[in-house]
C-alpha positions in Angstrom: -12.8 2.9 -10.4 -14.3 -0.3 -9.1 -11.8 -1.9 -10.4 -9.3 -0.7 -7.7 -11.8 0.3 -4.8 -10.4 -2.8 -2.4 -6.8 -1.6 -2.8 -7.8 2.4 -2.4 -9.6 1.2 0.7 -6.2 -0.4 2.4 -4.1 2.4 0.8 -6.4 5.1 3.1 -6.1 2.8 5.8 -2.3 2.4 6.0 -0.6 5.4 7.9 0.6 8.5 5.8 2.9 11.4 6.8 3.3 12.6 3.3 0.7 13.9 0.5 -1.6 11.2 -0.2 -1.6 10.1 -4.3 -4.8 10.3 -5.6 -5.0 8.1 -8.8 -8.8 9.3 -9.6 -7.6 12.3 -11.6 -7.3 9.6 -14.3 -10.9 9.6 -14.8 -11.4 13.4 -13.1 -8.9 14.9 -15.7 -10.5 13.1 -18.8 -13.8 14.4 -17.5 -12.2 18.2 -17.2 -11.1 18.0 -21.0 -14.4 16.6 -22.0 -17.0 18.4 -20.2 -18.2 22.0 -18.8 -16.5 23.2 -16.0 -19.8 23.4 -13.9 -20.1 19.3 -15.0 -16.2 18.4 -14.6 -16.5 19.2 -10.8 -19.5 18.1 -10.4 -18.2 14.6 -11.4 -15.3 15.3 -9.0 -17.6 15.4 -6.3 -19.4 12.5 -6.6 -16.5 10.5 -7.6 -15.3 11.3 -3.8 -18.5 11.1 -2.7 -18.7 7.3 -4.2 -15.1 6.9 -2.8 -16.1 8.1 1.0 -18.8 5.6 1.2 -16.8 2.7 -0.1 -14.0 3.2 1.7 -15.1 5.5 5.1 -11.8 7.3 5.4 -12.0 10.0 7.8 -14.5 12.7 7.3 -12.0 15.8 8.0 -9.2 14.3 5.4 -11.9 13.6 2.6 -13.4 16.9 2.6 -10.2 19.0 2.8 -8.7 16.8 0.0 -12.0 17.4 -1.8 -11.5 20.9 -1.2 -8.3 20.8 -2.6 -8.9 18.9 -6.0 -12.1 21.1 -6.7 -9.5 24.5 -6.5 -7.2 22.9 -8.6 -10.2 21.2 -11.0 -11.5 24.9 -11.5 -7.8 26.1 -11.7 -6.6 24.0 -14.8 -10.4 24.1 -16.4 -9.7 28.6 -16.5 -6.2 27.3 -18.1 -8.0 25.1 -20.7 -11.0 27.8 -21.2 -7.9 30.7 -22.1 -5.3 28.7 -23.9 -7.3 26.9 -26.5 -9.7 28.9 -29.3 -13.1 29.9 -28.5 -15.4 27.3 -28.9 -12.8 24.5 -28.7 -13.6 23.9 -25.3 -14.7 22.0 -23.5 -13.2 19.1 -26.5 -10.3 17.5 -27.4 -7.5 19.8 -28.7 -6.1 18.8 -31.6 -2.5 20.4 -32.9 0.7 21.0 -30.9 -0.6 24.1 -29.2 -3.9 22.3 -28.3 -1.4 19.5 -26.5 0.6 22.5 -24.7 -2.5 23.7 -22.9 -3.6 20.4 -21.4 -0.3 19.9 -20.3 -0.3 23.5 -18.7 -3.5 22.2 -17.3 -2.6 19.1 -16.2 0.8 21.0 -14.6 -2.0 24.1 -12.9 -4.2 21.2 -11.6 -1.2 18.8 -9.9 0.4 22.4 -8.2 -2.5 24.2 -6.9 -3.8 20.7 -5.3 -0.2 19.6 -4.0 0.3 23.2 -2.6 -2.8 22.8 -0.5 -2.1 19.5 1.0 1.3 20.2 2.1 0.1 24.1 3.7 -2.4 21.5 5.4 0.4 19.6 6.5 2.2 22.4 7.7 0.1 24.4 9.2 -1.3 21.7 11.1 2.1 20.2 11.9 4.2 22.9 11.8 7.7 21.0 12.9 7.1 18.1 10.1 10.6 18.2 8.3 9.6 19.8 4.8 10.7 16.7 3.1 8.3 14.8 5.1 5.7 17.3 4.1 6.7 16.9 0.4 6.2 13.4 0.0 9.2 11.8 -2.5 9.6 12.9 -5.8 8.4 9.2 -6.9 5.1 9.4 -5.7 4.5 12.7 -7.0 5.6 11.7 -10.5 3.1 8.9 -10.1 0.4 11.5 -9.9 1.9 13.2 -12.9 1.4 10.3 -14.9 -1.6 9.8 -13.5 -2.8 12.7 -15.1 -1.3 12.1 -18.4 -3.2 9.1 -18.2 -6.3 10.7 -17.9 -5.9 12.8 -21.3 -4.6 9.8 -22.8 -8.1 8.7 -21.8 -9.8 11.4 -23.1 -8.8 10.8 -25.9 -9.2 7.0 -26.4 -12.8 8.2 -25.2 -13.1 10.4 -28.8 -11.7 8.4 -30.8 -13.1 4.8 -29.7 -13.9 3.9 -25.8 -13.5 0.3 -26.0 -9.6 1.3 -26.4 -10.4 2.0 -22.4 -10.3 -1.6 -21.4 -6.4 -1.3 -22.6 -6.0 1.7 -19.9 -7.2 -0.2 -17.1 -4.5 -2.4 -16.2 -1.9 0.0 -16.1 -4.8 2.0 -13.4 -4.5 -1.5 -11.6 -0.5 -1.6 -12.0 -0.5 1.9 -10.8 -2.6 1.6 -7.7 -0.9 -1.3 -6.3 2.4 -0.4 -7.0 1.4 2.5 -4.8 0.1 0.2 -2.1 3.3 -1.9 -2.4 5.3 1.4 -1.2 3.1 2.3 1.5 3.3 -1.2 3.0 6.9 -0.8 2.5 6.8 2.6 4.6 4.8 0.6 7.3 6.7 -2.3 7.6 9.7 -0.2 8.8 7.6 2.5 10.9 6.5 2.5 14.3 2.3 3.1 14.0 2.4 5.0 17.1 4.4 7.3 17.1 5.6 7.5 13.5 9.7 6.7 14.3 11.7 3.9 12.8 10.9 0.3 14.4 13.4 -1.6 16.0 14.2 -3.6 13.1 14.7 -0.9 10.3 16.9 1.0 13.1 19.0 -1.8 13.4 19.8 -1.8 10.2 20.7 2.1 9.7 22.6 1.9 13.5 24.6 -0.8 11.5 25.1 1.3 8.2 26.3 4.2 10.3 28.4 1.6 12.7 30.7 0.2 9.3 30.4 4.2 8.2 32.3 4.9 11.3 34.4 2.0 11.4 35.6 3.1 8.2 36.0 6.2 9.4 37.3 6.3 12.1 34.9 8.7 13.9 33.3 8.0 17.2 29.4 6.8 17.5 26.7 6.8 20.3 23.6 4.8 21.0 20.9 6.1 22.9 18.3 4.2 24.7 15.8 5.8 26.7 12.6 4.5 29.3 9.9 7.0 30.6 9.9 6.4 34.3 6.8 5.3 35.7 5.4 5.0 33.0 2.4 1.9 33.9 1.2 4.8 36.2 0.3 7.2 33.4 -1.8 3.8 32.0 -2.9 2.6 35.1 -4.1 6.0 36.7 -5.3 7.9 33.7 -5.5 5.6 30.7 -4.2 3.8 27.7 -5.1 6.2 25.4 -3.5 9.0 27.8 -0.5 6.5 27.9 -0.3 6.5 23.6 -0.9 10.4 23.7 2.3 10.3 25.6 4.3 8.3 23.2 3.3 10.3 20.4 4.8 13.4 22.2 7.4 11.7 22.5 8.4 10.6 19.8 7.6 14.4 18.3 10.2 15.0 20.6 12.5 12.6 19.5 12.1 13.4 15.8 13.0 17.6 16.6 16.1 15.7 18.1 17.0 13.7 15.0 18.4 16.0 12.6 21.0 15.0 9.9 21.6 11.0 9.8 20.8 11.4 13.4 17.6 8.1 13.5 15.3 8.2 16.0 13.0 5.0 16.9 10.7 3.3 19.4 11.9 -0.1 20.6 9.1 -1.3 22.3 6.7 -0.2 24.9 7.7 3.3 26.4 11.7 2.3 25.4 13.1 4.5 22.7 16.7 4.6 20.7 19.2 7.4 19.1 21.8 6.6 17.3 24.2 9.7 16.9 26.9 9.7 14.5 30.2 11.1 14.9 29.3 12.3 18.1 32.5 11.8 21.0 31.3 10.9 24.6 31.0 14.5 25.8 29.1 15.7 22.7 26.7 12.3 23.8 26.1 13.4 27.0 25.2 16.9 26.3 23.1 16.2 24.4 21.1 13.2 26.4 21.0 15.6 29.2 19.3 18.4 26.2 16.9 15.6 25.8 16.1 14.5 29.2 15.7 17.9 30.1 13.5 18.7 27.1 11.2 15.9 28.1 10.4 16.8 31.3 10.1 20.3 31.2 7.7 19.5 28.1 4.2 21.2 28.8 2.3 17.6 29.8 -0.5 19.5 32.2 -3.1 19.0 29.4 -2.2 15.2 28.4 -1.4 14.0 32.0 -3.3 16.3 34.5 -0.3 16.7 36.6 1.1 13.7 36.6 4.8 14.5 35.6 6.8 12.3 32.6 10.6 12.0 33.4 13.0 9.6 31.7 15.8 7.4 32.2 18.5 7.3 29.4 21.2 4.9 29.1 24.3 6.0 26.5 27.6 4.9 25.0 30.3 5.8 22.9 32.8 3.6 20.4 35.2 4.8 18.4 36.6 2.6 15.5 35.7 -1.6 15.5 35.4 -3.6 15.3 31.7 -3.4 17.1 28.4 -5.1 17.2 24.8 -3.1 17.1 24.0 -5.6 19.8 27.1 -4.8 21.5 26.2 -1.2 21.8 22.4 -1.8 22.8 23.5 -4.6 25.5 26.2 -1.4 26.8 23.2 1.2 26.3 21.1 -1.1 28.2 23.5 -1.4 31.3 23.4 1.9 31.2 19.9 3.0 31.6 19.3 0.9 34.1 22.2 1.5 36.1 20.3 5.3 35.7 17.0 3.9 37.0 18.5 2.0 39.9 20.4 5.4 40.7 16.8 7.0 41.5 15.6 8.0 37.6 15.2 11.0 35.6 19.5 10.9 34.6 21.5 10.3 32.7 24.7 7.5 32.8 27.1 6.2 30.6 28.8 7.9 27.5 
């Protein structure tokens, strides 16, 4: 575990929208096999317990994932304690049945915990798009081999424990192969608000722009600017001022369904890019959205103070076209709305 505290420690610090993998079940699962129930989460417990004060991630998350593994740790130990013959556990099975039951453990302890984290993820963030809430199938098969690995280490641990020193660099390979997505995830996401950046939008605005060139269907780009915005930092605060992004961009993300992307340029300017979408369709729906935004509830985030927005749109149909055609039109666009007095919308 020491081994891979220093990448654990920047895997909880990177942002996550998704179940979070937990690679200690390798040696939490062993431990299950091996020991008494009462003793098997016990060792849970202070594993994350060693974990919290070596990394500090925050209180609220630690406990409720805590929560979570000791359910599922007391879940696949009643699995173990009816499957396999009396007195044959806590031990290592031996025959084909005896391999069944741990992986019917193993199977008990990865649903019950990966149930719990998504209802927290839910019920906390109720409009998170359920594949969000899922995580991807990749990262959830890591943890599946995660726990394999654990009663591969039980039995290594048996049979001979210096065969463990073989186990720990495919730990290490795991864990920062996990790191490697996440950074991946975070180099194309916006921190704040959790939309694309600028620079992974560009490239799915030009995916969808040779998709509809190729087509022949009709594409719109977006670009939006909350009005007045330096007053909401200015008056109330910065924080105040991020609060507002992020409900933003909640806003935004409702609005991106299908290959619809959503994305924060920069600042308090935003991007859409809506395929096969005609010029009327575009307009609707940047008038929905305007609308949306400032008839959003904002009395408890800016006292008051009310958020508007300016959104510049256009429409091409066919090619050949440049993404930085489209954003220089877009552009024109939405500031052609702000010089018209704010809160409309022009183009399309």
């Amino acid at each position: 575990m020491q081994t891979v505290r220093e990448v654990e420690r920047v895997r909880y610090g990177l942002p996550a929208n998704a179940p979070f993998v937990d690679l200690k079940s390798i040696w939490t699962f062993a431990g299950l096999i091996l020991l008494p129930p009462a003793l098997s989460i016990t060792l849970v417990a202070i594993t994350w317990f060693h974990w919290y004060l070596k990394s500090r991630p925050p209180l609220f998350r630690t406990l409720y994932n805590l929560s979570a593994v000791l359910l599922a740790t007391y879940a696949a130990s009643a699995v173990l304690y009816v499957g396999l013959p009396a007195g044959a556990y806590p031990g290592l099975p031996v025959s084909w049945r005896g391999v069944a039951v741990v992986a019917l453990a193993a199977a008990v302890r990865w649903f019950v915990n990966f149930g719990l984290i998504v209802a927290i993820i839910l019920l906390s963030a109720p409009k998170t798009p359920a594949q969000e809430a899922l995580g991807s199938f990749s990262n959830s098969l890591v943890e599946v081999t995660a726990l394999c690995l654990g009663a591969i280490t039980a039995l290594v641990t048996v049979t001979d424990p210096w065969y463990i020193a073989l186990i720990l660099p495919l730990t290490l390979v795991l864990h920062r192969n996990l790191l490697l997505r996440q950074y991946e995830v975070a180099a194309r996401t916006d921190a704040k608000t959790g939309l694309a950046n600028a620079m992974h939008w560009s490239q799915l605005a030009r995916d969808e722009l040779v998709r509809a060139e190729r087509d022949t269907t009709a594409l719109g780009v977006l670009m939006l600017d909350l009005d007045h915005f330096k007053r909401v930092n200015d008056t109330l605060s910065h924080s105040t001022g991020d609060t507002v992004l992020r409900q933003i961009g909640r806003l935004l993300s409702e609005t991106a369904t299908g290959r619809t992307v959503a994305a924060r340029l920069g600042g308090e300017e935003f991007l859409l890019v809506l395929p096969e979408i005609d010029a009327r369709e575009a307009q609707l729906r940047c008038e929905e959205l305007r609308l949306r935004v400032r008839g959003h509830d904002w009395s408890a985030v800016t006292h008051g103070l009310p958020v508007t927005t300016s959104i510049g749109v256009t429409t091409v149909t066919g090619g050949p076209h440049t993404v930085s055609d489209l954003l220089e039109r877009a552009d024109q666009h939405l500031y052609a709305a702000k010089r018209a007095g704010r809160d409309r919308v022009v183009g399309a």
